[in-house]
C-alpha positions, 0 to 999 in steps of 0.5 A, spaced: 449 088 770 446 096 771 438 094 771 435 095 764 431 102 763 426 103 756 430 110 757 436 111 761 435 119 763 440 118 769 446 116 766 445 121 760 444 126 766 451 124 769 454 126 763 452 132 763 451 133 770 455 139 771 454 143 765 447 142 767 447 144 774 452 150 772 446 153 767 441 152 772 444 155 778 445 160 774 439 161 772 436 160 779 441 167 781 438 171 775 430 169 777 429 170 769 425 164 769 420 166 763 422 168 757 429 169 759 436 169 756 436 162 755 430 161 751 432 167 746 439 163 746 435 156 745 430 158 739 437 162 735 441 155 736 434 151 733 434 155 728 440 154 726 440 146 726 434 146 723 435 151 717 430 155 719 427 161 720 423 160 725 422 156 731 416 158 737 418 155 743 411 153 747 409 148 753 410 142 750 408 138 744 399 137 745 400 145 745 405 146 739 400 142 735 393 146 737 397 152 736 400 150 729 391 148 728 390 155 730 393 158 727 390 157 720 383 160 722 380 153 721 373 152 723 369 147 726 367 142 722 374 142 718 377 136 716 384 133 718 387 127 714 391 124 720 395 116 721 391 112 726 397 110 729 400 115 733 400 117 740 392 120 742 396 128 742 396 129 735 388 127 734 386 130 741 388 138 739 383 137 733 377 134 737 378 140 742 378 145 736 371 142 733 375 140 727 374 132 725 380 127 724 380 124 719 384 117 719 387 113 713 392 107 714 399 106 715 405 104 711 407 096 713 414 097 713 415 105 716 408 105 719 407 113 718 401 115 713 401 112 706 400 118 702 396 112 697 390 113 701 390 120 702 387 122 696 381 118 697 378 121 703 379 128 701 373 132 701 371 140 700 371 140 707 379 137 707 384 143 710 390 140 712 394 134 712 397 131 719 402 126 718 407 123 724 413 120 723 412 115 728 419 112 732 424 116 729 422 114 721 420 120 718 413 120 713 414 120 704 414 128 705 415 129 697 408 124 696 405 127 701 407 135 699 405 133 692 398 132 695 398 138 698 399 142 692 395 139 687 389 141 693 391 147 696 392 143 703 395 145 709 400 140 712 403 141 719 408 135 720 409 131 727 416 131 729 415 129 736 419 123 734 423 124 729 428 131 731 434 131 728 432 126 722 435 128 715 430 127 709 432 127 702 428 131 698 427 128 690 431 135 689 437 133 691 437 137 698 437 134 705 432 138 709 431 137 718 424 132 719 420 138 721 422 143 716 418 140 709 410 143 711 408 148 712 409 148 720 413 143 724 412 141 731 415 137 736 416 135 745 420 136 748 418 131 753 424 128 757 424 120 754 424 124 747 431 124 743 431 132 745 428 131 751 428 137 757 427 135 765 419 137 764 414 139 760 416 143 754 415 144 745 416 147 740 414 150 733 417 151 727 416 155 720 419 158 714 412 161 713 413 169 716 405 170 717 404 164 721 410 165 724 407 172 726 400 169 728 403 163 732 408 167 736 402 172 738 397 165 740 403 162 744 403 169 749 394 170 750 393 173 742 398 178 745 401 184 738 405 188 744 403 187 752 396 188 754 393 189 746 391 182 744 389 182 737 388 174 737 385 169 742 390 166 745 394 161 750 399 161 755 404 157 752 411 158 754 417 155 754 422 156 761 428 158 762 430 152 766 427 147 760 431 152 755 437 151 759 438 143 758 435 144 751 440 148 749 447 143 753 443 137 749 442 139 743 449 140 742 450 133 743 443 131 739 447 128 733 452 124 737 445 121 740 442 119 735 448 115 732 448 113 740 442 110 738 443 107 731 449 103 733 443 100 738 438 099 732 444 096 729 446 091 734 438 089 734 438 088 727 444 084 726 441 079 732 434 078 730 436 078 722 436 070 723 428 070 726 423 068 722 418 070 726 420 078 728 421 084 722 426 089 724 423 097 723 424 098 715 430 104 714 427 108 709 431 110 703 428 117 704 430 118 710 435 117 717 432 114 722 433 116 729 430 110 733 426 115 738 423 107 739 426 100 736 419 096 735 419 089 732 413 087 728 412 079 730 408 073 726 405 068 729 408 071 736 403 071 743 406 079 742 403 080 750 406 073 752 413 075 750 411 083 753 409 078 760 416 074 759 421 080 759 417 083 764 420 077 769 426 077 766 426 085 769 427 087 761 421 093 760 417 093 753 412 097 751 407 097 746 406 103 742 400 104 740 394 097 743 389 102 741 388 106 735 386 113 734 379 111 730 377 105 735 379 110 741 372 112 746 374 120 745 372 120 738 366 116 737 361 120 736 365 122 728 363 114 727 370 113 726 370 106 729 367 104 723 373 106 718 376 100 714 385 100 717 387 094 715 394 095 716 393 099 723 388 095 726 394 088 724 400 093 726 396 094 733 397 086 735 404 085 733 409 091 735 413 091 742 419 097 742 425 095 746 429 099 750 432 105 746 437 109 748 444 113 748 447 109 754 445 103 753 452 097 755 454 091 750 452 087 756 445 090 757 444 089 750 447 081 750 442 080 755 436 083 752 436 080 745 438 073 749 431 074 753 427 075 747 430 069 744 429 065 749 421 067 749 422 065 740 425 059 741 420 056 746 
């Protein structure tokens, strides 16, 4: 048996070793490295599969999320409704701005924000809302929507993990994860369902002001060269990274099936354990699986995540440490807010390995290993 990998990137590049290196070989002769072809090519592809009018390639995915906060013309001290439970990247950008996360609770089933807890904290100094669909699974965006109408909100949509998603909109419509907020972002890291051979992200709008603004933010506050109307960053998307984005991004939704047939075969072995729930598939979204995560009951969780390790199957825990309990934000007393569902979530998860090549013969032996550690 092939050994097991939490995302097997040299398989899926394989297959597509030789699109790849032609579209890299062919950037290397043309030295047009930045801002290239390849990039225009790729922000027009995206556009299209997402049903958007706007995507803004930048660096990666913390940047996407620094420059969508900027691009509101917030100031310091401004509250953002944000999840807990998420990757520190979502929060930290706030921070760095001098804005104040504000964490509330996750739904147990999706783990993405309960839209039910954030009226309760917002406040005059509230200006945008920030949820994450976390794993693959997207957020209520209807709900959360309705929220930011009612009390003019912003709201920026993490997109991070759930590129390619369908949501379901109580129009009737189907709309790309990313698509719904104002602005959408997402990574381009390389484990991600798009992922490139480096560093790289993108923002999304329908918004032509914001789009406007945040074109200029990612190109140091530029309107024409050398005229900087706006401070700034230098947030680019290379044409290398653009290269292998646009090859993966055809095959995008034949891998995400790829990896629903993986949540599938879990689903069926594990329907039988008392002590594991299997990730909730939400009837208002497709889940994506960027990660397949088990909550346990009654389950040493470290113990098991030490088990696999030694039958050489590798687990991660996203995330042992929520945002609000983190050193970094201690100072906005936030280790003291009540998020029940999080801190409970935060012993009990353990994601599996999730990705488009996985074999029938590593997926028998990865269910039997963690059947093996249930049934002691």
């Amino acid at each position: 048996m092939k050994k097991i990998q939490m995302v097997d990137l040299i398989t899926q590049y394989q297959k597509i070793k030789h699109d790849v290196d032609a579209a890299l070989m062919n950037i290397m002769e043309s030295a047009q490295f930045i801002n290239g072809p390849e990039v225009k090519s790729f922000q027009a592809e995206m556009e299209e599969y997402l049903g958007v009018k706007h995507v803004i390639p930048c660096a990666n995915g913390t940047d996407a999320l620094q420059i969508a906060l900027m691009s509101f013309g917030l100031e310091p001290g401004d509250e953002v409704i944000t999840p807990s439970f998420t990757f520190i990247a979502t929060t930290e950008v706030m921070a760095l701005l001098g804005l104040k996360p504000v964490f509330v609770d996750i739904d147990p089933d999706t783990f993405c924000i309960d839209p039910a807890k954030i009226e309760e904290v917002i406040t005059p100094k509230t200006k945008v809302i920030v949820p994450v669909h976390l794993y693959g699974q997207m957020a209520n965006m209807d709900a959360i929507m309705d929220i930011a109408d009612r009390h003019n909100l912003r709201v920026i949509e993490d997109n991070a993990q759930a590129i390619g998603s369908d949501y379901h909109c109580a129009d009737g419509k189907d709309r790309k994860a990313g698509t719904l907020g104002d602005i959408g972002c997402t990574s381009f890291f390389p484990s991600k369902n798009l992922g490139c051979y480096g560093d790289g992200g993108a923002i999304f709008t329908n918004d032509d002001e914001l789009a406007v603004q945040m074109r200029m933010i990612v190109n140091h506050g530029q309107s024409k060269r050398y005229y900087h109307d706006v401070v700034g960053c230098n947030s680019r998307l290379d044409s290398l990274q653009a290269a292998v984005l646009r090859i993966k991004l055809r095959k995008l939704d034949e891998y995400i099936n790829a990896r629903r047939t993986v949540a599938d075969h879990y689903d069926r072995f594990f329907a039988d354990f008392d002590q594991v729930k299997t990730p909730v598939r939400g009837s208002h979204s497709r889940h994506v699986f960027h990660q397949y995560t088990l909550t346990l009951d009654g389950v040493d969780r470290d113990g098991l995540n030490a088990y696999l390790a030694e039958k050489e199957v590798p687990s991660m825990i996203y995330y042992p440490v929520p945002g609000h309990k983190q050193k970094m934000f201690a100072h906005f007393g936030s280790a003291s807010r009540e998020l029940p569902v999080t801190e409970w979530l935060t012993k009990r998860v353990i994601s599996l390995p999730m990705h488009t090549e996985m074999e029938q013969e590593q997926l028998d032996y990865i269910c039997e290993s963690v059947a093996e550690y249930l049934k002691r």
